[in-house]
N, C-alpha and C positions, 0 to 999 in steps of 0.2 A: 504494500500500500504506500503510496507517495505522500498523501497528508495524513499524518498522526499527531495526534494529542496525548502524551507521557504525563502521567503526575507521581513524584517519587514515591518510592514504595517505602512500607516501612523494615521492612528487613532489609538490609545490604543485597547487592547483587553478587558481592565478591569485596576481597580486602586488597588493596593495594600493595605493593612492596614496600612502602616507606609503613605501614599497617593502618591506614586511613580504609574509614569503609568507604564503597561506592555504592552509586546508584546509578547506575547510567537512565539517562534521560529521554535523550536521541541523537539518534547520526545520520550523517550523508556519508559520499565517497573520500570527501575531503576534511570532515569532520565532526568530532563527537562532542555532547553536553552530557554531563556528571553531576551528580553532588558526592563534595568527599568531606567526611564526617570524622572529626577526632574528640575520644569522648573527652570528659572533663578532666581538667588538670594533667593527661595525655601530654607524651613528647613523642614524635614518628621518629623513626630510623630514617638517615640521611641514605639519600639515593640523588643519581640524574638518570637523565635521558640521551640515548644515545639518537633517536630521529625527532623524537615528536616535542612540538613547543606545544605549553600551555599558558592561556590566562584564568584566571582568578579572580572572580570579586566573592567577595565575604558574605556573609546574610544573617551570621549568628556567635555569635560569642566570642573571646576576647583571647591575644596569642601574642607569636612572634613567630614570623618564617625569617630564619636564616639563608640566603642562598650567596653562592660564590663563581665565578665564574672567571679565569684566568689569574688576573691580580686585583682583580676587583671581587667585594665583598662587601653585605649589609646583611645588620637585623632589623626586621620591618617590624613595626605596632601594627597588627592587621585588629578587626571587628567588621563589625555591618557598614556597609557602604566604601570599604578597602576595595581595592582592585591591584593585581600584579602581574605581570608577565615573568614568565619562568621560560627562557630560550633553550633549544636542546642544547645538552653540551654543560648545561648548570647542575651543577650541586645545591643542594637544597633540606630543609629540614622546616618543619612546621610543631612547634609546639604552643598547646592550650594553658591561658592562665586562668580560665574562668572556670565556675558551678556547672555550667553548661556548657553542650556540645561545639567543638568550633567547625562551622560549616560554612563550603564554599562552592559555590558555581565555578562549573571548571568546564572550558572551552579548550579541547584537545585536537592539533591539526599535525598529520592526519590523524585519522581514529586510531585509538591504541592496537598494536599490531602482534602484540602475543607477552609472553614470560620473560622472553629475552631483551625487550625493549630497555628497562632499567636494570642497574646495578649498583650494588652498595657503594659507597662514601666514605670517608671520613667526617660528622658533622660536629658542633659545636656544644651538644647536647647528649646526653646520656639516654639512648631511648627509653622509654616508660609505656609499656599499653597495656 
């Protein structure tokens, strides 16, 4: 079917490599929409990407993503109404400072392409999930 209507589910679709859950939302040829969820007070395992860029805007609760990328490096204050690009090739790490889950709209180009697309890191944070 060419026009669909997605509304996230409430269970995960699947967990991400950094351990964020998903939800996928929908995709084209050229690109997917996700929600990825980390629960409360949650720190992810630091990963990149080898092909695929993502943006991000926030919707719910309160963090810090770390991401690095050559010599260049930032920790961001993400929450609702944040937005970020994550280019492949970045190191990255998202951790929750808040009671509630931190959730983010995530626009994936291309669509994620299997298991081997990311790989572990080095990040800034001690994972927690």
């Amino acid at each position: 079917m060419l026009f669909r209507a997605n509304r996230a589910k409430s269970l995960a679709d699947a967990i991400a490599p950094d351990g964020l859950e998903v939800r996928v939302l929908s995709s084209l040829s050229r690109g997917a929409l996700a929600e990825f969820r980390l629960a409360p007070m949650a720190t992810g395992r630091a990963v990149a990407h080898r092909t695929v860029e993502e943006l991000w805007v926030f919707v719910s609760g309160k963090g810090r993503l770390w991401r690095k990328f050559g010599q260049e490096e930032e920790v961001s204050e993400v929450e609702a109404g944040v937005a970020v690009a994550i280019p492949a090739g970045t190191h990255f790490q998202l951790r929750s400072d808040s009671i509630e889950p931190l959730i983010a709209i995530a626009a994936t180009m291309p669509p994620w392409p299997g298991e081997e697309e990311a790989y572990p890191v080095e990040g800034i944070w001690q994972a927690r999930l």
